[in-house]
Residue frames relative to the residue before (quaternion, step in Angstrom):
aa qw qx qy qz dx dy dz
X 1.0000 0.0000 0.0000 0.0000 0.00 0.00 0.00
X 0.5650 -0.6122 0.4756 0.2824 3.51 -0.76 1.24
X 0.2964 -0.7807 0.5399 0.1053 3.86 -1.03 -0.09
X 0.2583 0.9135 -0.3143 0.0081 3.35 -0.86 0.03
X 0.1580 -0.7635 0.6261 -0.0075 3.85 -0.98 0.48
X 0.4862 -0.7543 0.4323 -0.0882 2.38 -0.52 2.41
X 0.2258 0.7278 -0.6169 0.1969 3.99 -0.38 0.83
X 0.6858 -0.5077 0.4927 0.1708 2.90 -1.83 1.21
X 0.3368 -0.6947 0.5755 0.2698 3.79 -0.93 0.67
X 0.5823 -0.5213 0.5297 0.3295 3.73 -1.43 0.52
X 0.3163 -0.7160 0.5545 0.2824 3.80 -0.98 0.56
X 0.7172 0.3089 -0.3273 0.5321 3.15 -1.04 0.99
X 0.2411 0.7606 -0.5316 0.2840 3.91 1.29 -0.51
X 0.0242 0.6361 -0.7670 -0.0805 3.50 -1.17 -0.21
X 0.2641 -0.8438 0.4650 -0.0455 3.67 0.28 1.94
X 0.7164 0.3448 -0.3054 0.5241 3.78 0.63 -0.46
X 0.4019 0.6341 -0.5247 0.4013 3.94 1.03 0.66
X 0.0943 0.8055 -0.5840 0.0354 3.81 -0.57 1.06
X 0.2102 -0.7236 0.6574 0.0076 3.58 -1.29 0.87
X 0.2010 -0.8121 0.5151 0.1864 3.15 -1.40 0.79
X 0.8770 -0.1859 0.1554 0.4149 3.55 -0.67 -0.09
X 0.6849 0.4621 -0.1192 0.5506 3.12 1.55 -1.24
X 0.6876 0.5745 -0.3269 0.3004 3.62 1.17 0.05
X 0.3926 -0.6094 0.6888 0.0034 3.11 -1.22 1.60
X 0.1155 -0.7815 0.6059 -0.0936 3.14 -1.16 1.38
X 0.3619 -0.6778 0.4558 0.4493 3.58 -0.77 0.33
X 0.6373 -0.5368 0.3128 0.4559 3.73 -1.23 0.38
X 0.3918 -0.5971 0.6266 0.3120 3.75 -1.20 0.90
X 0.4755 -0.5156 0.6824 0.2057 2.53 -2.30 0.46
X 0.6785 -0.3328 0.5109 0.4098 3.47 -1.04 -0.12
X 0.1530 -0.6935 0.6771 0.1928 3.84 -0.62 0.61
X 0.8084 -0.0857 0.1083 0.5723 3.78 0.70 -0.65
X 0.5400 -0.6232 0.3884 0.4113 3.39 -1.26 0.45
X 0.6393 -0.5143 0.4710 0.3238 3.35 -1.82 0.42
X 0.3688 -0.6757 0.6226 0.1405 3.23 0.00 -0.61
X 0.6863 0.3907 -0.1989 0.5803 3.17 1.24 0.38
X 0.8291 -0.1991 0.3195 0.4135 3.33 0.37 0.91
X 0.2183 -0.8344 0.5047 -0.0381 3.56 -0.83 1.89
X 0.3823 0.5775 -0.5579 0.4573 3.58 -0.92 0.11
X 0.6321 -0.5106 0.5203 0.2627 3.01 -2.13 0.29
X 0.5965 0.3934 -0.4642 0.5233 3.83 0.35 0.55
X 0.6372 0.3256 -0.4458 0.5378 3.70 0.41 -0.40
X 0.4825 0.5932 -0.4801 0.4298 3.91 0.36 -0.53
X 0.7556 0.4497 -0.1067 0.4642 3.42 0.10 -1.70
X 0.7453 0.2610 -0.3900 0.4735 3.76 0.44 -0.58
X 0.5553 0.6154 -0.3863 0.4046 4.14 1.36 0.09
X 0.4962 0.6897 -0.3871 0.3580 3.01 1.62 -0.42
X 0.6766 0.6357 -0.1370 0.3454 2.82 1.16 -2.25
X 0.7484 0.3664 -0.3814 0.4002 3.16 0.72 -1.37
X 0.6251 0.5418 -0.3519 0.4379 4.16 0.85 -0.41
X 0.5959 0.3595 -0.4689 0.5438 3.55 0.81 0.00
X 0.5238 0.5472 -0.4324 0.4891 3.82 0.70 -1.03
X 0.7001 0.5213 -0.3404 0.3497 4.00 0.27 -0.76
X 0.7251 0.5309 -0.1165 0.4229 3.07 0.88 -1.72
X 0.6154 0.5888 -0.1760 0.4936 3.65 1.92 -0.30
X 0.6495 0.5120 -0.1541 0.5405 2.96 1.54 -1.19
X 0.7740 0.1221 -0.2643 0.5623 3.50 1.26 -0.34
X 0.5391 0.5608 -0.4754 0.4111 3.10 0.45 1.51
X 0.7535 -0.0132 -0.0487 0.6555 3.05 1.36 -0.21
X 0.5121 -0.7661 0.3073 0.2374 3.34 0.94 0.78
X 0.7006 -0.5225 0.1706 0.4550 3.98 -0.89 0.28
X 0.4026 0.5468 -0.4626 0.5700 3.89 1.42 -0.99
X 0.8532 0.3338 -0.2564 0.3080 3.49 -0.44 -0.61
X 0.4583 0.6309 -0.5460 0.3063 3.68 1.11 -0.54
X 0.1131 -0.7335 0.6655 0.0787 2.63 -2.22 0.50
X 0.2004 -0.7702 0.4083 0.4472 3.46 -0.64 -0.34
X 0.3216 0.7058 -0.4543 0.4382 3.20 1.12 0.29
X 0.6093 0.5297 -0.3527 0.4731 3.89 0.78 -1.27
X 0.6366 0.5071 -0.3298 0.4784 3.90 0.90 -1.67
X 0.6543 0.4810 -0.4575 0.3624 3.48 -0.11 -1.32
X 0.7085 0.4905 -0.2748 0.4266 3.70 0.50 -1.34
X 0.6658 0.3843 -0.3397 0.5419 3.72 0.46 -0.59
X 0.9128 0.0877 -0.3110 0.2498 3.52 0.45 -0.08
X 0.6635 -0.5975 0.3102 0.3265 2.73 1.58 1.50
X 0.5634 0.4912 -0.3781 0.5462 3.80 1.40 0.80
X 0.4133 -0.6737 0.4812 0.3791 3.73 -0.97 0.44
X 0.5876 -0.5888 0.3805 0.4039 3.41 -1.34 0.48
X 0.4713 0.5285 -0.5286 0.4682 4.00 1.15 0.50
X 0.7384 0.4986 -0.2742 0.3619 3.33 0.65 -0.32
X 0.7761 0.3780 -0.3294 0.3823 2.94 1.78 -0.48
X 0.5318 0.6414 -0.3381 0.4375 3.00 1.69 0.54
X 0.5199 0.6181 -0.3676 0.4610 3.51 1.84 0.01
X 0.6251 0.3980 -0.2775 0.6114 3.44 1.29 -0.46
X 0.8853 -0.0841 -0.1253 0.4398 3.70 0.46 -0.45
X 0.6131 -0.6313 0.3894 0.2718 3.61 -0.66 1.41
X 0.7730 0.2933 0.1084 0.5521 3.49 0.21 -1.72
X 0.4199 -0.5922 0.6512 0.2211 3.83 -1.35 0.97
X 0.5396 0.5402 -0.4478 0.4654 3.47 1.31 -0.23
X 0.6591 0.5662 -0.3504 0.3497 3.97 0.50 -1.44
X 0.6135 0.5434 -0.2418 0.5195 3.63 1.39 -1.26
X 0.6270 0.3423 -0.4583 0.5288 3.65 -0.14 -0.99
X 0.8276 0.3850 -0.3706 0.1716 3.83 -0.35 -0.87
X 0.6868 0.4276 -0.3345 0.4833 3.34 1.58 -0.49
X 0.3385 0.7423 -0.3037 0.4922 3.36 1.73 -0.19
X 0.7479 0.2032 -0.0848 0.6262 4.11 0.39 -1.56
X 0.7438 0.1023 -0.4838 0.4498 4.02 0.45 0.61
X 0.3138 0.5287 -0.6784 0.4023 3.26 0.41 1.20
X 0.7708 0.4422 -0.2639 0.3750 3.59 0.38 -1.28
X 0.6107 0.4729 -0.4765 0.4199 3.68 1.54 0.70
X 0.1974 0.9161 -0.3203 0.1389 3.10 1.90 0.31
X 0.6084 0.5524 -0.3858 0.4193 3.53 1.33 -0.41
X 0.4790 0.6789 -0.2986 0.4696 3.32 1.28 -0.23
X 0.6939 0.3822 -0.2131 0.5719 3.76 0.82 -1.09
X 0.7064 0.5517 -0.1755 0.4072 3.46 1.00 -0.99
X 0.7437 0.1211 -0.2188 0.6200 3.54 1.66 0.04
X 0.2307 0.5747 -0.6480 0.4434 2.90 1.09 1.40
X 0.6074 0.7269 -0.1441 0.2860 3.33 1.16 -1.96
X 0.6330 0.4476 -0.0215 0.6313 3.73 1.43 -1.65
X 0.4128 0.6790 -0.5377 0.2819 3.63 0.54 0.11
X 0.4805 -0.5248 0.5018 0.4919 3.70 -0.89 -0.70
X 0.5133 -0.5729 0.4271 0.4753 3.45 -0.92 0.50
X 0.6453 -0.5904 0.4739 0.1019 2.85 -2.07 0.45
X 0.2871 -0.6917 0.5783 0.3236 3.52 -0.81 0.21
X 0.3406 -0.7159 0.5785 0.1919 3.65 -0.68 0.61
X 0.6058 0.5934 -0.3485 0.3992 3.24 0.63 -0.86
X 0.8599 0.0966 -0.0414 0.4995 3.13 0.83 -0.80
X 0.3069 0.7452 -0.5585 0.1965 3.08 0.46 1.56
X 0.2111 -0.7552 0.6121 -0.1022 3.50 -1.07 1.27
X 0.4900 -0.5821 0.5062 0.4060 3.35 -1.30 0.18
X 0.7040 0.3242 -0.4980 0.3889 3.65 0.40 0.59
X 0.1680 0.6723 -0.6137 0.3784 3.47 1.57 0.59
X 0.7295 0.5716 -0.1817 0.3289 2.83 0.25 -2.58
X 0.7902 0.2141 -0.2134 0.5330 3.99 -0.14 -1.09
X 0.5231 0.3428 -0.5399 0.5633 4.26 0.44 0.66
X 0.6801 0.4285 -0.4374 0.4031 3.73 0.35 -0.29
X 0.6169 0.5800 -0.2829 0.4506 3.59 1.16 -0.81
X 0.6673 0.4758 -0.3016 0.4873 3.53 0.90 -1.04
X 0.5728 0.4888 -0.4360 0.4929 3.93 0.92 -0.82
X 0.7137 0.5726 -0.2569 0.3112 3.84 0.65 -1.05
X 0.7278 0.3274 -0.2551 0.5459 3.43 1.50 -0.52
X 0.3379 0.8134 -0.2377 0.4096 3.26 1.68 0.31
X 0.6829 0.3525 -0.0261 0.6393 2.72 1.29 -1.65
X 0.7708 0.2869 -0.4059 0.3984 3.97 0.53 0.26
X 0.4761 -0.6635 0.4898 0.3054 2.99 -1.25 0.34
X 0.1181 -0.8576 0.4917 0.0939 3.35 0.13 1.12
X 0.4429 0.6925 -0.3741 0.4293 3.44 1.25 -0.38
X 0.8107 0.2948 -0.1380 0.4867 3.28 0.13 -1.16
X 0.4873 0.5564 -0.5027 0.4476 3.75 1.28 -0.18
X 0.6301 0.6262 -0.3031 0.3450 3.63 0.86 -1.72
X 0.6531 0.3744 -0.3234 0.5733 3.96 1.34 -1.27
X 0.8327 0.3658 -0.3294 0.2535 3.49 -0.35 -0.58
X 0.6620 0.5244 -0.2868 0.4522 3.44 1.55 -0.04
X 0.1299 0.9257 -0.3256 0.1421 2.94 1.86 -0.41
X 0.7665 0.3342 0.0420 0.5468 3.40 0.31 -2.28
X 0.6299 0.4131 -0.5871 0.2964 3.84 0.29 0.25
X 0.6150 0.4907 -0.3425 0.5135 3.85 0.70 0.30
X 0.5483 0.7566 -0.3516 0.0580 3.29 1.06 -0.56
X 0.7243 0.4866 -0.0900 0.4801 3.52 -0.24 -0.16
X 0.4335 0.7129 -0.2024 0.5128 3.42 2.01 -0.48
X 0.5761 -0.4763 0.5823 0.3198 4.05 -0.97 1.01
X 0.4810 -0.4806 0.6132 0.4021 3.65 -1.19 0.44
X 0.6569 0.4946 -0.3533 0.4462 3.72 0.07 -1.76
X 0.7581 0.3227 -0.4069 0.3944 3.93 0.35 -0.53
X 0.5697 0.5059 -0.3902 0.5170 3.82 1.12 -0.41
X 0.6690 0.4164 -0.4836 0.3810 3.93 0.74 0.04
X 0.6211 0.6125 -0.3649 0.3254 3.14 1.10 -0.78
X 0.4388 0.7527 -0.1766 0.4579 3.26 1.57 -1.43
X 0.7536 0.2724 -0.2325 0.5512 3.71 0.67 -1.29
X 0.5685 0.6649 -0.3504 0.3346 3.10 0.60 -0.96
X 0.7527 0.4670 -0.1959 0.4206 3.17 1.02 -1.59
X 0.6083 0.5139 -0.2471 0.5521 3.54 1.29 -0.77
X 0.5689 0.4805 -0.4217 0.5173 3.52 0.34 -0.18
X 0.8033 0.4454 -0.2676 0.2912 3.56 0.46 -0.71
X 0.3095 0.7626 -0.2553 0.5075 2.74 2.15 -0.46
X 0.7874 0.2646 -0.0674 0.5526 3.48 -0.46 -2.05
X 0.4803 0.5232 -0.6007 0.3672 3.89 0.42 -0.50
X 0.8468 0.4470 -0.1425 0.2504 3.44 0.49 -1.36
X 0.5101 0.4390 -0.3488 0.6522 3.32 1.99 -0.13
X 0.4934 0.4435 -0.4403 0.6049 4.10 0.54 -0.32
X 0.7963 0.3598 -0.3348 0.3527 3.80 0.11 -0.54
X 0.5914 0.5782 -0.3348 0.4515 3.35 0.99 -0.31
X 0.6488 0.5117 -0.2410 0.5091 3.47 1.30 -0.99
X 0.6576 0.4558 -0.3569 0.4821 3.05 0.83 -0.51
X 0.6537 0.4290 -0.4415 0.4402 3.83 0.46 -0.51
X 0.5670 0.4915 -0.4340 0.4986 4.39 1.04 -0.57
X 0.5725 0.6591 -0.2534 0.4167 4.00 1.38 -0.83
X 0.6716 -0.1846 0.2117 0.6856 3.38 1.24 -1.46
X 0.1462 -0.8056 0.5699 -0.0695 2.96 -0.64 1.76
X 0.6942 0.3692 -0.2861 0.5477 3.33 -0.47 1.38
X 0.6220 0.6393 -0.2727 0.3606 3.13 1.19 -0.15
X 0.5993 -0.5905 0.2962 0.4521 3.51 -0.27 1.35
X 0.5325 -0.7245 0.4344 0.0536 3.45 -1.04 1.49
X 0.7680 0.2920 -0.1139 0.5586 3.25 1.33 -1.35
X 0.4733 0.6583 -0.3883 0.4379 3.78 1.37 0.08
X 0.7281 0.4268 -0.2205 0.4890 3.32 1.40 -1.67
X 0.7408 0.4720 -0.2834 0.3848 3.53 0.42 -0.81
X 0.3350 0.6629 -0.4139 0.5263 3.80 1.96 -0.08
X 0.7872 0.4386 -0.1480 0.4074 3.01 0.43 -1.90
X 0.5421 0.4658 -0.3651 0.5966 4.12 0.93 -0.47
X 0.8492 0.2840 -0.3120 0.3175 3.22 -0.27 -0.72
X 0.5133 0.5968 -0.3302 0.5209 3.53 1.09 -0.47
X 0.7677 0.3993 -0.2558 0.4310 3.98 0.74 -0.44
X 0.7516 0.3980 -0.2978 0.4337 2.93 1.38 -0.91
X 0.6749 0.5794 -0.3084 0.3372 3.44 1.27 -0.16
X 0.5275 0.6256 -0.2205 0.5308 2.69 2.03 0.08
X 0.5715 0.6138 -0.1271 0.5296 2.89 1.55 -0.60
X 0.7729 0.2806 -0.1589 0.5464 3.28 0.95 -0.84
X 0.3971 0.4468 -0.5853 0.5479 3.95 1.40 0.49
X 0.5832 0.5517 -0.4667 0.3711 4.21 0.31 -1.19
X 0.8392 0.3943 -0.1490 0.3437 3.32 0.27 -1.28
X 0.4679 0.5557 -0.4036 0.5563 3.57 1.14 -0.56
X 0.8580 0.3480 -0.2236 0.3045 3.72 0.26 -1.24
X 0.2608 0.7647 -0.3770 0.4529 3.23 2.15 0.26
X 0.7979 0.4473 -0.0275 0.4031 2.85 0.06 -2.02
X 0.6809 0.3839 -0.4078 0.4719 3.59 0.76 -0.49
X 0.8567 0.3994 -0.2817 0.1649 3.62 0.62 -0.37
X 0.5440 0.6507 -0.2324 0.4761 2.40 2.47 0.16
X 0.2324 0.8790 -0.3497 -0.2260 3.34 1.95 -1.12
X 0.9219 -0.2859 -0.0957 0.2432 1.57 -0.76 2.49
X 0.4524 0.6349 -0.4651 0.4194 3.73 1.05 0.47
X 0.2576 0.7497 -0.6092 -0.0226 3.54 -1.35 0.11
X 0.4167 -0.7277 0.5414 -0.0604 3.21 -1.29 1.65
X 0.6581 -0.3582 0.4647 0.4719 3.54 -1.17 -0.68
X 0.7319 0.5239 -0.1655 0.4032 3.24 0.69 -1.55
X 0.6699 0.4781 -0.3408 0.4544 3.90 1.22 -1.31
X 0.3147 0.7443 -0.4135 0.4195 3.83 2.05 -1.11
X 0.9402 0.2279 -0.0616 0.2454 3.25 0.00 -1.28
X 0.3483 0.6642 -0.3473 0.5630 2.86 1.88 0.24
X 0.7849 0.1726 -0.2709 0.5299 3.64 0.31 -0.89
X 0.5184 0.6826 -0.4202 0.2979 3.33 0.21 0.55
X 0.6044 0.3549 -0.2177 0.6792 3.08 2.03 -0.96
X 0.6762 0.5251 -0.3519 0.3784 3.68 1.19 0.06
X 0.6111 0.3576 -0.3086 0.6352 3.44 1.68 -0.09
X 0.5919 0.4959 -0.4891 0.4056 3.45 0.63 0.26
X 0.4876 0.6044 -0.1796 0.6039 3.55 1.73 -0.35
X 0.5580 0.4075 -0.3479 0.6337 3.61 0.88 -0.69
X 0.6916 0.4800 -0.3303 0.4268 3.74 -0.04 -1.99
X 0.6939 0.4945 -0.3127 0.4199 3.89 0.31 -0.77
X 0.6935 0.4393 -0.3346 0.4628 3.50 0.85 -1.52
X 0.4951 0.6560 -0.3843 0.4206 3.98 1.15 -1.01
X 0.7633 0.4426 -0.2082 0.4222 3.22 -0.14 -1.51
X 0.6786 0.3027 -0.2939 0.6013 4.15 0.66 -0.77
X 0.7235 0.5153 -0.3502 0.2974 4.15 0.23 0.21
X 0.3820 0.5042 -0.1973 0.7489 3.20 2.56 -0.67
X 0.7444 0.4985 -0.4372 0.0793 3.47 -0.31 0.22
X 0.4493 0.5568 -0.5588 0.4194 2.92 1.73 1.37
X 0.5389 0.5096 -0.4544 0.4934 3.41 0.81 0.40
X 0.4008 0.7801 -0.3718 0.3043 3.59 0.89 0.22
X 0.4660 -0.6810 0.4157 0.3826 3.60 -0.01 1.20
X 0.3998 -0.5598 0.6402 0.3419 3.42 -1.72 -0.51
């Protein structure tokens, strides 16, 4: 059975570009900011994690290297080990980067009212955010970067991403509604997205990693089923 870990595609990506081993890339720019802090080291470690992406779905995690990263971003592999310790620290900030469309139309929303922020602010803002991606077509084309991977390593993997993006979805959310209970919102993130990522994991295994017109519309009536089941489980956090 095929595996997988479900991530968001980079806008502007150009997804059917592949590189082998031998490729030497000019240096990237930043596709977007981190969110983590400005200056030339946070620049340089955003690079890393977008070449690290763009590797991982090119040749998937059995196959990562850091040798491949260093080349795409045109950095030596001492450098990419000054920013990340462990091929383990990279793949994970690396695969919740690629759910980045997710943080990124969190980002493009209409502003918020503050005044009236609530935990069904929070989970109507979440539902507009997976709205806006195409998870469908993330689930096929991401398919093969886990592949070939132990289940028990592909949970850990989500598991490990989720905590990631929980924590960049949480940060946005506190510039979104400041003041807003801390441990209500981040309940309410993590509870969707880990839901989210059991929906999709079990997508992808039964589809490996294919997607048609017909599967299109399948998960559509299956995240509308998710969006529905979401919205009645949050409703102790439901204003008066």
């Amino acid at each position: 059975m095929t595996n997988a870990c479900t991530c968001a595609s980079f806008r502007g990506l150009d997804r059917r570009r592949r590189f082998g081993p031998g490729y030497s890339g000019r240096m990237l720019a930043p596709r977007r900011s981190s969110g983590r802090g400005r200056g030339i080291r946070a620049q340089r470690r955003q690079i890393l994690i977008e070449a690290a992406s763009d590797v991982l779905l090119a040749r998937g995690r059995t196959r990562f290297r850091i040798e491949d990263v260093a080349d795409r971003a045109g950095m030596s592999r001492r450098t990419v080990y000054n920013y990340f310790p462990t091929v383990r620290s990279l793949v994970i900030e690396s695969a919740a980067e690629l759910y980045g469309d997710l943080v990124e139309n969190l980002r493009v929303l209409p502003p918020a009212d503050a005044d009236i922020a609530s935990g069904e602010a929070v989970l109507e803002d979440l539902i507009s955010v997976i709205d806006r991606t195409d998870l469908a077509r993330i689930s096929a084309e991401t398919n093969h970067v886990f592949d070939g991977l132990r289940s028990e390593a592909v949970a850990a993997g989500a598991l490990d991403v989720v905590t990631v993006l929980s924590e960049d979805l949480s940060a946005e959310f506190a510039r979104r509604y400041p003041g807003y209970d801390t441990v209500e919102k981040d309940v309410i993130i993590a509870s969707v997205l880990s839901g989210l990522a059991v929906l999709l994991l079990q997508w992808s295994a039964e589809r490996a990693g294919t997607r048609s017109a017909r599967s299109t519309r399948q998960w559509e009536r299956v995240q509308r089923r998710f969006v529905d089941h979401m919205r009645t489980g949050h409703r102790i956090f439901r204003s008066d």
